[in-house]
C-alpha positions as CSV (number, residue, x, y, z in Angstrom):
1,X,-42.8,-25.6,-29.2
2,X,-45.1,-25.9,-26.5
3,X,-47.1,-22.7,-24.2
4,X,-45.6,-24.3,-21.0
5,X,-42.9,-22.7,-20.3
6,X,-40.7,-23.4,-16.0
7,X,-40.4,-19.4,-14.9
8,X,-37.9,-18.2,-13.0
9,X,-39.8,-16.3,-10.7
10,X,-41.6,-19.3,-10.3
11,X,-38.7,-20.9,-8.7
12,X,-38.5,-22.6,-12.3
13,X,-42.3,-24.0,-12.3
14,X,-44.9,-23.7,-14.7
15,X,-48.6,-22.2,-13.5
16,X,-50.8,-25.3,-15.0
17,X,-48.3,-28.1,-14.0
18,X,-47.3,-26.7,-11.0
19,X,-48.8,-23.9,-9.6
20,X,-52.6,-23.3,-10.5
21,X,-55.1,-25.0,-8.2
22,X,-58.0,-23.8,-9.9
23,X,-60.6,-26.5,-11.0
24,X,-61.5,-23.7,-14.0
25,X,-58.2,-24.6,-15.2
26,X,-58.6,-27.9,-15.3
27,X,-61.6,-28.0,-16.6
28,X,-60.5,-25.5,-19.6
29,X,-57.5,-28.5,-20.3
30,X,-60.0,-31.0,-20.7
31,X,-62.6,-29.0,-22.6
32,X,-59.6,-28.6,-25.0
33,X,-59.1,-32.1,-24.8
34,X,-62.4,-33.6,-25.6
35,X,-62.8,-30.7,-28.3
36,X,-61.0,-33.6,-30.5
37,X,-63.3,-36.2,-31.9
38,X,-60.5,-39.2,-31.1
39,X,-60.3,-37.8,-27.2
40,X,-64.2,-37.2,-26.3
41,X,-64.8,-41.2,-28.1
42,X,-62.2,-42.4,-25.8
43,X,-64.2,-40.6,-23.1
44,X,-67.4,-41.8,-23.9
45,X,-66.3,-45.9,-24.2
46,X,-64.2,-45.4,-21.4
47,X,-66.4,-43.6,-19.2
48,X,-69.6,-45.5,-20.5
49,X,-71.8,-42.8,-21.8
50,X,-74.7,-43.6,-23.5
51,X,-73.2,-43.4,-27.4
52,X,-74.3,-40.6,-29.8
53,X,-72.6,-37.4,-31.5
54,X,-72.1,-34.6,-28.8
55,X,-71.5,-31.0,-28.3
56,X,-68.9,-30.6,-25.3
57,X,-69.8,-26.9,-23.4
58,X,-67.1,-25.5,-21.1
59,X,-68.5,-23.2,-18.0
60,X,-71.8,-23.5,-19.5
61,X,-74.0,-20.9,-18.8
62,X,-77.2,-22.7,-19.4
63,X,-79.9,-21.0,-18.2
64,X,-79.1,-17.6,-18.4
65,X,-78.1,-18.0,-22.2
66,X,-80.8,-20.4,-23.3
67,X,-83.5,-17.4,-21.7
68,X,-81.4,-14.6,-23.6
69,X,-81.3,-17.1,-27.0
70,X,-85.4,-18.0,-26.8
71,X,-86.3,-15.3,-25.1
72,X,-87.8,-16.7,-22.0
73,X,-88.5,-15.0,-18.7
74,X,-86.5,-17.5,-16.2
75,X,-85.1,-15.6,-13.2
76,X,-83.6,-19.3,-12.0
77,X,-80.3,-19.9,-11.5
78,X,-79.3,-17.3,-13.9
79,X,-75.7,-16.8,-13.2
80,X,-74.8,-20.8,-12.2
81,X,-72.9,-22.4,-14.8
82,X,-72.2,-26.1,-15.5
83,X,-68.1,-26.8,-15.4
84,X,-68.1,-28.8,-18.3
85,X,-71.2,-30.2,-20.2
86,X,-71.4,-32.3,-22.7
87,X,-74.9,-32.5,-25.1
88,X,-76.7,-35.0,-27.4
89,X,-80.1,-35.4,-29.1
90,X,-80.9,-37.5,-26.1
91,X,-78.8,-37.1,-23.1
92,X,-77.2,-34.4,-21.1
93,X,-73.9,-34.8,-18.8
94,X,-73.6,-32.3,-16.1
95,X,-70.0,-32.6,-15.0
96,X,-69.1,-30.6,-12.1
97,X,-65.9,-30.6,-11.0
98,X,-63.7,-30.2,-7.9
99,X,-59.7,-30.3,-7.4
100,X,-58.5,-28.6,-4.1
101,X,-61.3,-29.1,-2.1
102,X,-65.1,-30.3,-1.9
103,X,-68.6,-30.0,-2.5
104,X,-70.4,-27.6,-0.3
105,X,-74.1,-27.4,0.9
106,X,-75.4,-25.2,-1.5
107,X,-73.9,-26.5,-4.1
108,X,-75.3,-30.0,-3.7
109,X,-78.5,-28.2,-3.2
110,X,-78.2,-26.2,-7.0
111,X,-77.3,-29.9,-8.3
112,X,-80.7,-31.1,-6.7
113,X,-82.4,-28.1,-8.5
114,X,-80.4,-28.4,-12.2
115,X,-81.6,-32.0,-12.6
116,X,-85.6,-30.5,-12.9
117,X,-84.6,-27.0,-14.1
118,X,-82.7,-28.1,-17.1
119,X,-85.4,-30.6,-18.0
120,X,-87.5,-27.8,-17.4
121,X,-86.2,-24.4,-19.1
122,X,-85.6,-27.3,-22.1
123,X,-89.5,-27.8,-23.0
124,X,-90.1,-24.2,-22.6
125,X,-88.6,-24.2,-26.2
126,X,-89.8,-27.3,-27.3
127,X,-92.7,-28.6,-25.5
128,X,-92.0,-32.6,-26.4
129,X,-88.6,-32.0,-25.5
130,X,-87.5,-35.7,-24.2
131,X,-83.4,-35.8,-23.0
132,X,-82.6,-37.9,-20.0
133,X,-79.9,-35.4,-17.5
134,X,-77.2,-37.1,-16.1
135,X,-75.0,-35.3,-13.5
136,X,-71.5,-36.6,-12.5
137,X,-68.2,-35.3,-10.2
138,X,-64.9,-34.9,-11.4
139,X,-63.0,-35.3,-8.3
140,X,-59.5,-36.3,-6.8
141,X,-58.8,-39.5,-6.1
142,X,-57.9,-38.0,-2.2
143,X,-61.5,-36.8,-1.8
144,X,-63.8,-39.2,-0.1
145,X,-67.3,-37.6,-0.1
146,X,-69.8,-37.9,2.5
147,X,-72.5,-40.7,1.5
148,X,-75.1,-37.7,1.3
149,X,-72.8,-36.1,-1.7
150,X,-72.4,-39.0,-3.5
151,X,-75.9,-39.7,-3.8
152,X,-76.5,-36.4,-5.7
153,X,-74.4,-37.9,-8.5
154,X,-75.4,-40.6,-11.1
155,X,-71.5,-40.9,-11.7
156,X,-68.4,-40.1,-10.1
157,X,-65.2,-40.0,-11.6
158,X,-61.7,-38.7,-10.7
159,X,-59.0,-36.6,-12.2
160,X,-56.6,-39.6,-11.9
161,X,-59.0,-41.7,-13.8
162,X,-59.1,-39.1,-16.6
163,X,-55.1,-38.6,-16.7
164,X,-54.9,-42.1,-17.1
165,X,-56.8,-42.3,-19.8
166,X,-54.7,-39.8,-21.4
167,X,-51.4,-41.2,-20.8
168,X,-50.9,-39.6,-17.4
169,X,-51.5,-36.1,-18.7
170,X,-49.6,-34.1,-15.6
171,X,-52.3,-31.2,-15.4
172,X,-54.7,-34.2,-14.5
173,X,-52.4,-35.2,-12.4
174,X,-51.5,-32.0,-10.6
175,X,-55.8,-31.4,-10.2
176,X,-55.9,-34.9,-9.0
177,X,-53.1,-34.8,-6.4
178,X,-54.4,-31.1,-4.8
179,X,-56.7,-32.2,-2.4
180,X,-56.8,-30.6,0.8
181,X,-53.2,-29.3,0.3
């Protein structure tokens, strides 16, 4: 028995496959996804991250939980969070993710901010903290960012290439084919 369930009201669609265009959503299926050891190695050969054992964060709300956990005054960035995350002993990946449409100015201009920040709110609890920050887009296929965009991003990778790897997983599919619709 599977949650996804065609609803009549729907016109006998169902809200992830076919409905949702919410890159949240997508990002919670593939949180859940990578939660299982066999799916987040698959990621990290496929995808070429650097190897190691990692903690996979979903909507992380990085700075304004690490200040609350260490008690640190940090007024930056409070309420931003990362869409997914994922975290080893010597690497951070920033994933931030789009579906329906793009990257916008101020966004790009938190992504120029988190790659000092992080490092930064990091060694205010440990002062030898040494992690290198890597931040990628999760992106359709259909979206062709300006060359100003994509030079923000160390990586960019696409919702097709991530169904793919997971044997055409139709919610990948659905956030991949969204774009501009």
């Amino acid at each position: 028995m599977t949650n996804t369930h065609k609803i009549s009201y729907f016109q006998n669609k169902t809200w992830n496959e076919e409905i949702s265009r919410t890159e949240t959503m997508f990002c919670a299926e593939l949180f859940f996804l990578l939660k299982k050891k066999d799916n987040l190695s698959k990621f990290i050969t496929h995808f070429k991250l650097k190897h190691g054992n990692y903690d996979v964060g979903y909507e992380v709300s990085f700075y304004r939980d690490l200040s609350k956990e260490y008690n640190i005054k940090w007024e930056k960035f409070l309420h931003r969070a990362f869409d997914l995350a994922l975290f080893s002993e010597n690497d951070i990946y920033i994933i931030e993710a789009k579906a329906h449409d793009g990257f916008d100015n101020e966004q790009l201009d938190y992504f120029e901010e988190d790659k000092k920040l992080v490092l930064e709110i990091l060694r205010k609890i440990n002062p030898k903290t040494n992690v290198d920050i890597h931040l990628w887009a999760l992106i359709s296929s259909n979206y062709n960012p300006k060359s100003e965009t994509k030079s923000i991003f160390e990586k960019i990778i696409t919702w097709k290439d991530v169904s793919e790897l997971y044997d055409n997983n139709k919610i990948f599919n659905r956030a991949d084919g969204i774009h501009n619709k």
